[in-house]
N, C-alpha and C positions, 0 to 999 in steps of 0.2 A: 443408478440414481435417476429421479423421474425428472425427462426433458423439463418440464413447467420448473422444478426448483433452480436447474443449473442455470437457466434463462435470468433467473431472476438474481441469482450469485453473478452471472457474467456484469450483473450493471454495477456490481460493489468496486469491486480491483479496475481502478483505471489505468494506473501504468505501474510501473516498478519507478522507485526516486534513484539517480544512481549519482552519487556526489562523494567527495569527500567524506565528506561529516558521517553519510548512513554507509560508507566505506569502513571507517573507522569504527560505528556503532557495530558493523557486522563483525569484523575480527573482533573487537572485545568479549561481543554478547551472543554472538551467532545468531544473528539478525536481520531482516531483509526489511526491509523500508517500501512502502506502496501509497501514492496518491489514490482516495478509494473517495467512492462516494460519501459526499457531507451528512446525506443522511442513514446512513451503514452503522449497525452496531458493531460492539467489540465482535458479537457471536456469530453476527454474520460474515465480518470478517474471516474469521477463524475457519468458518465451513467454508469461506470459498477459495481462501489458499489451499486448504485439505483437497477440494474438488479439483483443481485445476494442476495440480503436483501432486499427482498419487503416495509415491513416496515419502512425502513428508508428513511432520508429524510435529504440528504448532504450542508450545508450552504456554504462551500467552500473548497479550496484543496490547500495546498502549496506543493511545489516541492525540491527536492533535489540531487542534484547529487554526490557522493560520488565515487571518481576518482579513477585512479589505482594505486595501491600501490606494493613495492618492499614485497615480501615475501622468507624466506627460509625452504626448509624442507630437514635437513640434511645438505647436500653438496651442493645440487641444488638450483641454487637463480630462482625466476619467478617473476610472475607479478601477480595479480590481475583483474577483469574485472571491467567495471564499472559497478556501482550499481545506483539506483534511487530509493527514497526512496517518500511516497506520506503522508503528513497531512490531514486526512481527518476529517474536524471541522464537527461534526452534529446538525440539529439543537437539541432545545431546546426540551425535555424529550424522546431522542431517543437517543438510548443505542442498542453498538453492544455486543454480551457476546458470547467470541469463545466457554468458557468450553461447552454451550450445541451442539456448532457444532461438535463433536470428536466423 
């Protein structure tokens, strides 16, 4: 794959989300859940999970945007940024397992 693309895939995926809820969405749906850049398409998505887990093999991606929220720490109010949050369905007997990635 040519260095200039993946460079530019590495700025999509920010981390992996690992909670409950996208715990639970994975055993349902076989699904891995990623905080990815707000400005990331579905498609870019897709090619840069595919890039960075050779083995896998993505059926599709749903989207989320998760807006700015009022926070306080102490005395001081602020804001929040916005977040995007990516569903990433895989197909059928493919499995991401972060524990071997650490």
């Amino acid at each position: 794959m040519n260095p200039r693309k993946i460079d530019s895939l590495a700025k999509v995926l920010i981390a992996p989300l690992i909670s409950e809820k996208a715990t639970r969405s994975g055993e349902r749906e076989n699904s891995v859940v990623f905080w990815v850049n707000t400005k990331a398409t579905k498609c870019e998505i897709k090619q840069a999970v595919e890039a960075f887990f050779p083995n896998i093999k993505v059926e599709s991606v749903r989207t989320m945007i998760k807006g700015r929220s009022f926070v306080t720490f102490g005395q001081v109010e602020g804001r929040t940024k916005k977040k995007k949050k990516a569903y990433v369905k895989l197909a059928a007997g493919h499995q991401i397992n972060f524990a071997e990635f650490e």
